[in-house]
N, C-alpha and C positions, 0 to 999 in steps of 0.2 A: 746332354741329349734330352730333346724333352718327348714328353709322356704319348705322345702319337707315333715320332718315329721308334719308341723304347719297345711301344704294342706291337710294329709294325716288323722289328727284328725277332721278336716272341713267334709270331703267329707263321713269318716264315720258316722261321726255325723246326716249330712243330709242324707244319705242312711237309717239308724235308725229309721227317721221320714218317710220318703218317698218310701223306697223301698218295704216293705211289701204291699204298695195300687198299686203301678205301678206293682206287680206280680201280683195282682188280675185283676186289669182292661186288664191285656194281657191273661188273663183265666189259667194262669201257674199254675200249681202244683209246692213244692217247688222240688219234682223229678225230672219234667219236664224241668223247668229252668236251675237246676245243670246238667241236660243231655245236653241242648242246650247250655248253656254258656259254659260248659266243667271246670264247678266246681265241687268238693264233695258240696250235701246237707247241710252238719254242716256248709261249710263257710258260706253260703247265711243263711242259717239259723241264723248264731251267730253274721253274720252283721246287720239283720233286727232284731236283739233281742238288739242290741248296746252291743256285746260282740264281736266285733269282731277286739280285738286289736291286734291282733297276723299280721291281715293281712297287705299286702304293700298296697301302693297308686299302681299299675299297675293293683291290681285285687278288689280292689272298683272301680277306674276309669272304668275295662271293664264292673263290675257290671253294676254300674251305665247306663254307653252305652248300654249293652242289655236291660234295664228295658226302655229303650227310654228316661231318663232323660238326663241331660245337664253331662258335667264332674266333677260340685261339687256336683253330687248328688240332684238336684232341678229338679222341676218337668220342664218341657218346656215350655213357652209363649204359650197359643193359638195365630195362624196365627190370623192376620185383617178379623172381619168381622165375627167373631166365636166366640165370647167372649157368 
């Protein structure tokens, strides 16, 4: 497996876990998301269901960055002093 599709099964993997609570804590509908991310509904959907092997690393990655997570799909560090 080489080292794009290897990132590509990572970043899914963590969107899986994480990106269904980073839609919630942003108050998104999965509608509202796929309208502002300028996804169809089924991707975000089939990525936060962990079916979403069809897609590339360029559209988990901007997933991910719309949901405010990091680029592997992880949630962000609280800033110092916020914990």
């Amino acid at each position: 497996m080489d080292e794009v599709e290897e990132r590509r099964h990572v970043v899914l993997r963590n969107l899986a876990v994480h990106a269904g609570a980073a839609r919630g804590r942003l108050r998104l509908s999965l509608d509202a998301a796929a309208r502002l991310a300028c996804l169809a509904p089924e991707v975000i959907a089939a990525i936060e269901n962990g079916s979403g092997c069809a897609s590339c690393l360029t559209v988990a990655t901007h997933l991910a960055l719309f949901l405010g997570l990091t680029e592997l799909g992880l949630p962000r560090p609280r800033p110092a002093g916020m914990e």
